[in-house]
mmCIF file of the N, C-alpha and C atoms, coordinates in Angstrom:
data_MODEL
# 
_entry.id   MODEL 
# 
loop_
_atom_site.group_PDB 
_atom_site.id 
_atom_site.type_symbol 
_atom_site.label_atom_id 
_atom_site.label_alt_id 
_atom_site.label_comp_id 
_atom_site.label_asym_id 
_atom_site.label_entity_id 
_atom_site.label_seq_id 
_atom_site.pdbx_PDB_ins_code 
_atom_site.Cartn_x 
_atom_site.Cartn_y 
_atom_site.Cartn_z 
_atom_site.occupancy 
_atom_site.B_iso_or_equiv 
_atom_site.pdbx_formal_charge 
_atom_site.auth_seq_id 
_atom_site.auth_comp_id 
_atom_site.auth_asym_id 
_atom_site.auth_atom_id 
_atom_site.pdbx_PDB_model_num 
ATOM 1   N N  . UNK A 1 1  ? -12.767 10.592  -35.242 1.00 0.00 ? 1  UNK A N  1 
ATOM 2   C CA . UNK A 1 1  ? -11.435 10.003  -35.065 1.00 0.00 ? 1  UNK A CA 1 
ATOM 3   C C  . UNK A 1 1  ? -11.218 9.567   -33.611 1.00 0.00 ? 1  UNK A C  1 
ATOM 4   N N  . UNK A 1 2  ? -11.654 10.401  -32.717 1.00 0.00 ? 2  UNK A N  1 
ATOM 5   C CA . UNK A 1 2  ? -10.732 10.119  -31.274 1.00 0.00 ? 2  UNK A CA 1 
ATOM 6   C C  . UNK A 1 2  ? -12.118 9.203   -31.060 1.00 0.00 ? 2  UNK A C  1 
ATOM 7   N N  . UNK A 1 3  ? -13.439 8.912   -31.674 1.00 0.00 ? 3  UNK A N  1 
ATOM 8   C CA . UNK A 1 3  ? -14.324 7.819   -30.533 1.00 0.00 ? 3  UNK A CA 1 
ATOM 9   C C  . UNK A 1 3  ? -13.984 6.196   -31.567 1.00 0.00 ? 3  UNK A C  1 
ATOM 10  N N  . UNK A 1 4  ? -13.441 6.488   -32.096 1.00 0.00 ? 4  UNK A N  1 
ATOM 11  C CA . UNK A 1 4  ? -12.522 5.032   -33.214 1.00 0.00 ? 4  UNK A CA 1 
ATOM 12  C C  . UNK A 1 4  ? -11.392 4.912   -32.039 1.00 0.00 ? 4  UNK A C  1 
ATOM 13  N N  . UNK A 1 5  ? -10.555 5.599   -31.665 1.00 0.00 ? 5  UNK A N  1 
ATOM 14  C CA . UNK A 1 5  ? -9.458  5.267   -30.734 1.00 0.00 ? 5  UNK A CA 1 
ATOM 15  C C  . UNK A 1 5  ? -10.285 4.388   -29.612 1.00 0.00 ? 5  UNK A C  1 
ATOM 16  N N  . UNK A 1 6  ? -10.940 5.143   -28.936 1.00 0.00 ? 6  UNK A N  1 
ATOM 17  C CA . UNK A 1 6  ? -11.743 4.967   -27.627 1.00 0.00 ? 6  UNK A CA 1 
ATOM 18  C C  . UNK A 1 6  ? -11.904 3.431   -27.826 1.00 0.00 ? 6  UNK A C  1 
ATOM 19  N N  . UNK A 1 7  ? -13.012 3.295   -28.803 1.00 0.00 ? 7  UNK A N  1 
ATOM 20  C CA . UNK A 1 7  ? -13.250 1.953   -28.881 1.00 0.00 ? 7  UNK A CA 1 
ATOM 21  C C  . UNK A 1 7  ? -12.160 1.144   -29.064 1.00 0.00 ? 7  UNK A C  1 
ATOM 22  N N  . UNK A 1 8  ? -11.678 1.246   -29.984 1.00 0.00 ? 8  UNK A N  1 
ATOM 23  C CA . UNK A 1 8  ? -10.012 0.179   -30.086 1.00 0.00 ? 8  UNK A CA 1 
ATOM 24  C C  . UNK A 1 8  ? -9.563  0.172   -28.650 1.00 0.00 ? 8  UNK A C  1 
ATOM 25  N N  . UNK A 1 9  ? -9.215  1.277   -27.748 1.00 0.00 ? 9  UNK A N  1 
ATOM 26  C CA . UNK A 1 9  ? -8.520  0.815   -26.457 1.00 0.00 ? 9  UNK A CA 1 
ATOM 27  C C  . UNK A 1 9  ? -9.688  -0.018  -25.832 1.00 0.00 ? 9  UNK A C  1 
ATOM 28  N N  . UNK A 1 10 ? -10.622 0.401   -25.647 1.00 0.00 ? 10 UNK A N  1 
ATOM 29  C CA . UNK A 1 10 ? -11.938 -0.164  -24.818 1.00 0.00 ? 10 UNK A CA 1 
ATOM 30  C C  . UNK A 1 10 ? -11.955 -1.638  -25.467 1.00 0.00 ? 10 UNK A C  1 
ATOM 31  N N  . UNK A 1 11 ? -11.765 -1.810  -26.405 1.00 0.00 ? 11 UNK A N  1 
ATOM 32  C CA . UNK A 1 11 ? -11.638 -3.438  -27.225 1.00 0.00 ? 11 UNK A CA 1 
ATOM 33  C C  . UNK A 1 11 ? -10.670 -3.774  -26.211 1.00 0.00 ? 11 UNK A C  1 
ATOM 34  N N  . UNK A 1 12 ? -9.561  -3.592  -26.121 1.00 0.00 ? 12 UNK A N  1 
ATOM 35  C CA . UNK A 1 12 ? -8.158  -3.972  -26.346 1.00 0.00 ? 12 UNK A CA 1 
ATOM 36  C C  . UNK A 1 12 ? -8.144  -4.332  -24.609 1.00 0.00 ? 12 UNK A C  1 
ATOM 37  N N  . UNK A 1 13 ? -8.805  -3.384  -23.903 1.00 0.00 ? 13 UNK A N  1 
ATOM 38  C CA . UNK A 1 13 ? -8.993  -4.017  -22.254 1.00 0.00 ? 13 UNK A CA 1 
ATOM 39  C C  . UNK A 1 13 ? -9.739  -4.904  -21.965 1.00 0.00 ? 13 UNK A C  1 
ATOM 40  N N  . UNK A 1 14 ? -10.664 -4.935  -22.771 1.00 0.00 ? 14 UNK A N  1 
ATOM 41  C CA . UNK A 1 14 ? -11.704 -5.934  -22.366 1.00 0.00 ? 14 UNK A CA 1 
ATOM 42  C C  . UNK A 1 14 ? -10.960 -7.315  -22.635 1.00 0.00 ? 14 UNK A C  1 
ATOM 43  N N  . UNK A 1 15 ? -10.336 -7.593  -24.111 1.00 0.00 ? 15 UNK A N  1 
ATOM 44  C CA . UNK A 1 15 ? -9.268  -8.985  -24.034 1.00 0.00 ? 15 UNK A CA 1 
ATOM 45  C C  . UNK A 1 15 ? -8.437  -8.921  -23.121 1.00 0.00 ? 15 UNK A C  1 
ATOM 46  N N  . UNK A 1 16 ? -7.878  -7.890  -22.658 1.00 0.00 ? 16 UNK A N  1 
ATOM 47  C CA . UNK A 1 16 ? -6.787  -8.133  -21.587 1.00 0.00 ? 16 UNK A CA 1 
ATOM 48  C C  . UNK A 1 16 ? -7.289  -9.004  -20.914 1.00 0.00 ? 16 UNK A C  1 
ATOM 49  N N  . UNK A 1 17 ? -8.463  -7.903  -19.798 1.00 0.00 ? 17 UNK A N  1 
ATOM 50  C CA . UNK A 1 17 ? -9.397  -8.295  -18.455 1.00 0.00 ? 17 UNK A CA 1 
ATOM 51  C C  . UNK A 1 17 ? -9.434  -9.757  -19.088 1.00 0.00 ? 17 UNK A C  1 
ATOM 52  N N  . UNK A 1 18 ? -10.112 -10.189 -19.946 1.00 0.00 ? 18 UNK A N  1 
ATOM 53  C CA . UNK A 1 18 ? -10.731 -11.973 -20.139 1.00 0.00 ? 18 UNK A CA 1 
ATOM 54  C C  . UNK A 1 18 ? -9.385  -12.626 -20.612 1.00 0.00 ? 18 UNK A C  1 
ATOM 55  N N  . UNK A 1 19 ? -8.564  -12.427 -20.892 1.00 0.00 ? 19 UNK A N  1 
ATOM 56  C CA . UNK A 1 19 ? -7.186  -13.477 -20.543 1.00 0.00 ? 19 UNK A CA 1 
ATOM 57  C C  . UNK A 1 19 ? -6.818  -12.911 -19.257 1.00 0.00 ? 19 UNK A C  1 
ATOM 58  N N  . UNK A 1 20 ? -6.613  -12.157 -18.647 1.00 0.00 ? 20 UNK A N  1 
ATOM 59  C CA . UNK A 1 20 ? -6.650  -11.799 -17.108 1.00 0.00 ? 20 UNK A CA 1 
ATOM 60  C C  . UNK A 1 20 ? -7.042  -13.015 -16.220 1.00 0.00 ? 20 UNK A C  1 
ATOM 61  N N  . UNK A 1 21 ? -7.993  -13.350 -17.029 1.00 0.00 ? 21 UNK A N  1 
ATOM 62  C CA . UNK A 1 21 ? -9.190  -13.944 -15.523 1.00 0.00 ? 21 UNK A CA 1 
ATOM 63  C C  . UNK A 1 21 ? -8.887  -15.183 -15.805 1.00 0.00 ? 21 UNK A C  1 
ATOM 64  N N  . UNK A 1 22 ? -8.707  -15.745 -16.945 1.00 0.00 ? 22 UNK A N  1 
ATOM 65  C CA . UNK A 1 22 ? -7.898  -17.106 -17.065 1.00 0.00 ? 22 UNK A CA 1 
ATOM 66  C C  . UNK A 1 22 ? -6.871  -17.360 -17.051 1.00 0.00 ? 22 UNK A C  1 
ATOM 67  N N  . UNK A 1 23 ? -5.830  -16.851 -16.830 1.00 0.00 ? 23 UNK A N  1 
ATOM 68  C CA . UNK A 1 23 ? -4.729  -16.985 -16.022 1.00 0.00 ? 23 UNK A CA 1 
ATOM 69  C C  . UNK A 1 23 ? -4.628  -16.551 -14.849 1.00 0.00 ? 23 UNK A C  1 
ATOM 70  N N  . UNK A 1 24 ? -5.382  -15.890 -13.689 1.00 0.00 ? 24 UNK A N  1 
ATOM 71  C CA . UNK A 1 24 ? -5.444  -15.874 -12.847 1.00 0.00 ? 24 UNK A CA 1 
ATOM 72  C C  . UNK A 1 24 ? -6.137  -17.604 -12.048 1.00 0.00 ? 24 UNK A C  1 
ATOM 73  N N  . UNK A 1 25 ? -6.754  -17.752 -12.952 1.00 0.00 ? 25 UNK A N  1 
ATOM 74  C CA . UNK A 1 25 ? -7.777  -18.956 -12.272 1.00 0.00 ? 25 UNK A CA 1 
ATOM 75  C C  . UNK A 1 25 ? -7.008  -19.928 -12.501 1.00 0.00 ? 25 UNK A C  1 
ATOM 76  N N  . UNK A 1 26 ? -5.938  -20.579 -13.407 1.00 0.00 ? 26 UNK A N  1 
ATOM 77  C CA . UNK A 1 26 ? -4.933  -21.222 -14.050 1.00 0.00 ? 26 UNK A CA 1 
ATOM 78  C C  . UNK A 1 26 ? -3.891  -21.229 -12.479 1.00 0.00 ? 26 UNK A C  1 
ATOM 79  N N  . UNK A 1 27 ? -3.691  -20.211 -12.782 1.00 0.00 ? 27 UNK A N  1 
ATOM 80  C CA . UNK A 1 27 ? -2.357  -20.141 -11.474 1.00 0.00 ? 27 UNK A CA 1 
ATOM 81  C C  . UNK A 1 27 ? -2.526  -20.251 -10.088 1.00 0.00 ? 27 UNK A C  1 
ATOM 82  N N  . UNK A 1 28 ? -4.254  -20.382 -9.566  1.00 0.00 ? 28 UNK A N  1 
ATOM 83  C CA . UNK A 1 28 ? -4.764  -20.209 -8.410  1.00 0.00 ? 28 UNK A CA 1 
ATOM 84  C C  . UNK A 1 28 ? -5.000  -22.163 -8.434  1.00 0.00 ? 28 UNK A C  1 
ATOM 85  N N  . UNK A 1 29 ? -4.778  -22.497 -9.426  1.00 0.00 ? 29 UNK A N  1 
ATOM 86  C CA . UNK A 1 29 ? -4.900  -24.446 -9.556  1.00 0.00 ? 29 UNK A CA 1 
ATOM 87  C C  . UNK A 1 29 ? -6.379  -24.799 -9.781  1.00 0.00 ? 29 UNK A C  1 
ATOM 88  N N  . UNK A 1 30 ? -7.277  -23.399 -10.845 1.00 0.00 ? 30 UNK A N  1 
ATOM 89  C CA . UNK A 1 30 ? -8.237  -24.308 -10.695 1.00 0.00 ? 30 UNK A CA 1 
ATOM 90  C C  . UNK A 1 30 ? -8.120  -24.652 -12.727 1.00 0.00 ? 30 UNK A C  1 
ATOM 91  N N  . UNK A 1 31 ? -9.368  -24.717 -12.756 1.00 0.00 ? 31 UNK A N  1 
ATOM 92  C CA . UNK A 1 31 ? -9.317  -25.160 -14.385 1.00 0.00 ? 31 UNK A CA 1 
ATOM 93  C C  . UNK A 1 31 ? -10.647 -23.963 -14.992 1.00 0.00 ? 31 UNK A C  1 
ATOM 94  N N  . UNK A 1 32 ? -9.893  -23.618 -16.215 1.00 0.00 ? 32 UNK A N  1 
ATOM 95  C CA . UNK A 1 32 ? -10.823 -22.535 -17.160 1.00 0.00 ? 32 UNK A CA 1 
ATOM 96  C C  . UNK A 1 32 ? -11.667 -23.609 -18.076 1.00 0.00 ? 32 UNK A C  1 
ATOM 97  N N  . UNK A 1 33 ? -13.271 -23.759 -18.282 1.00 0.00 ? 33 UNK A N  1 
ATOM 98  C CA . UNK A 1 33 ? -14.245 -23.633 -18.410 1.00 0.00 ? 33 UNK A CA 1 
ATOM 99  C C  . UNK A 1 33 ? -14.170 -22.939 -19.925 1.00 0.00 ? 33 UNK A C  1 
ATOM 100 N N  . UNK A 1 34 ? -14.247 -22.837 -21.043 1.00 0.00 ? 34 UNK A N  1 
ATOM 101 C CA . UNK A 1 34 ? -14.352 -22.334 -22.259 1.00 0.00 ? 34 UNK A CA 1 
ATOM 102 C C  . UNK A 1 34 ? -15.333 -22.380 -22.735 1.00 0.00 ? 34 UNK A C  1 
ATOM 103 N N  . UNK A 1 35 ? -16.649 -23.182 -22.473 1.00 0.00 ? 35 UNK A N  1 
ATOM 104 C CA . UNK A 1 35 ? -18.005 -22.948 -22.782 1.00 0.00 ? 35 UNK A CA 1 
ATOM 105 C C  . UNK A 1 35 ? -18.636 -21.982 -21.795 1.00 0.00 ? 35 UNK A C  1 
ATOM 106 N N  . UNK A 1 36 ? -18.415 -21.747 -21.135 1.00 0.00 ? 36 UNK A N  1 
ATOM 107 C CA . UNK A 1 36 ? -19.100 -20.832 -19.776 1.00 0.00 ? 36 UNK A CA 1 
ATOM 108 C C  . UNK A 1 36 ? -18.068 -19.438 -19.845 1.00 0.00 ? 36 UNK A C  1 
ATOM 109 N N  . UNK A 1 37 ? -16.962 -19.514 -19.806 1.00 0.00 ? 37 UNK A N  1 
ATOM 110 C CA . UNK A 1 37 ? -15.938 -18.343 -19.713 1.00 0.00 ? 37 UNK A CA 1 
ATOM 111 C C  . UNK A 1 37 ? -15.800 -17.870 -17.810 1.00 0.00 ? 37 UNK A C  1 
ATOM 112 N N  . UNK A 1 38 ? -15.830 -19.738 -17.303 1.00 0.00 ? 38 UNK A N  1 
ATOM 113 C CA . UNK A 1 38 ? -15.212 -19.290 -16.250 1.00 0.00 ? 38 UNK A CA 1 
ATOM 114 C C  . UNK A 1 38 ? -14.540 -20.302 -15.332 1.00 0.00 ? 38 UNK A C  1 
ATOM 115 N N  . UNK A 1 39 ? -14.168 -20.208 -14.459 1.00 0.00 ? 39 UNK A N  1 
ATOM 116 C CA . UNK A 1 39 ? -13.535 -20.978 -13.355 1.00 0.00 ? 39 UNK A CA 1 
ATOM 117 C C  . UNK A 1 39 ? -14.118 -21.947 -12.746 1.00 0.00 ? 39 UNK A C  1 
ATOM 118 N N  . UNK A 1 40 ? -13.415 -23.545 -12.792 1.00 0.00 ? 40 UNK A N  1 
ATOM 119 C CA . UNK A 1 40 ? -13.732 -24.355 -11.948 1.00 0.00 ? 40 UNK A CA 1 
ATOM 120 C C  . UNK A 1 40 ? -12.750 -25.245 -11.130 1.00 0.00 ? 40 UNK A C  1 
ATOM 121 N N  . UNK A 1 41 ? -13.056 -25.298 -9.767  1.00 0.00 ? 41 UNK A N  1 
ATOM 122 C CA . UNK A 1 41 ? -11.972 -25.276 -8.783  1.00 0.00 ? 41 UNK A CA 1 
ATOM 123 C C  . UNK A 1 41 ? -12.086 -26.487 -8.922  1.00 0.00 ? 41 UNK A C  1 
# 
């Protein structure tokens, strides 16, 4: 039971972190990259 939780939260940060990083890069004026999963200024 509690390593089913674990993973669900551990899921659940990892989407945070990766919409994290594209809206950080969004608001810094550059442009998100969706084949690569990253930032281009």
């Amino acid at each position: 039971m509690k390593k089913s939780v674990f993973v669900a939260i551990l899921s659940m940060s990892l989407l945070l972190t990766a919409c994290g990083a594209k809206d950080k890069c969004l608001d810094l004026g550059g442009r998100w990259n969706e084949a690569t999963q990253s930032c281009e200024k």
